[in-house]
C-alpha positions in Angstrom: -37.4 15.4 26.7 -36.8 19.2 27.2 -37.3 18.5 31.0 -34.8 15.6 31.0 -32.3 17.4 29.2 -32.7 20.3 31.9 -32.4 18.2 35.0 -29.8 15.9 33.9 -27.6 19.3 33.0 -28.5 21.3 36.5 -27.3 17.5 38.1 -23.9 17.7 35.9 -23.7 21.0 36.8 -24.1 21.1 40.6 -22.1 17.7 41.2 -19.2 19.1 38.7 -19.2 22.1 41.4 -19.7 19.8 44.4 -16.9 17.1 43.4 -14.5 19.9 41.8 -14.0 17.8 38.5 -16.1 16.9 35.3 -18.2 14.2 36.7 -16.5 11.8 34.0 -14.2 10.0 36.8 -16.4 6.3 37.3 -19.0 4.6 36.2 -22.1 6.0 37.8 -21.0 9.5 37.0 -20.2 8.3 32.8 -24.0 6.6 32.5 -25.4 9.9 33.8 -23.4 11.8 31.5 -24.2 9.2 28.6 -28.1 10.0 29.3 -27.3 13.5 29.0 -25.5 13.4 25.8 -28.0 10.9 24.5 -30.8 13.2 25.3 -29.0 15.7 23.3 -28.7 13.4 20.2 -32.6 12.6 20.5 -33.4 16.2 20.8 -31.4 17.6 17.7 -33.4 15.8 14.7 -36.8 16.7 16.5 -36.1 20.7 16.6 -34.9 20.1 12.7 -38.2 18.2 11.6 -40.2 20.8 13.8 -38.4 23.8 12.3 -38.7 22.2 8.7 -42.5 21.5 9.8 -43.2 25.6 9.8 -41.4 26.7 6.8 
């Protein structure tokens, strides 16, 4: 998921540099970002169990 997150963030990244905008602007562009953000989402209560896991 770490990976994901990553690859999906360098993408946003280049293409917002590429384009000259925050790749928001159609459809293709909103389900990438909607992965990203989801990945985001998935990843948050996993760090919290594995933090609470150790102490």
């Amino acid at each position: 998921m770490i990976a994901t997150f990553l690859s999906i963030t360098g993408f946003l990244f280049i293409h917002w540099i590429s384009s000259g905008h925050f790749p928001l602007s159609n459809l293709y562009e909103s389900l990438i970002f909607l992965s990203w953000s989801l990945s985001i989402i998935h990843m948050i209560p996993y760090r919290i169990s594995f933090i609470y896991y150790f102490f």
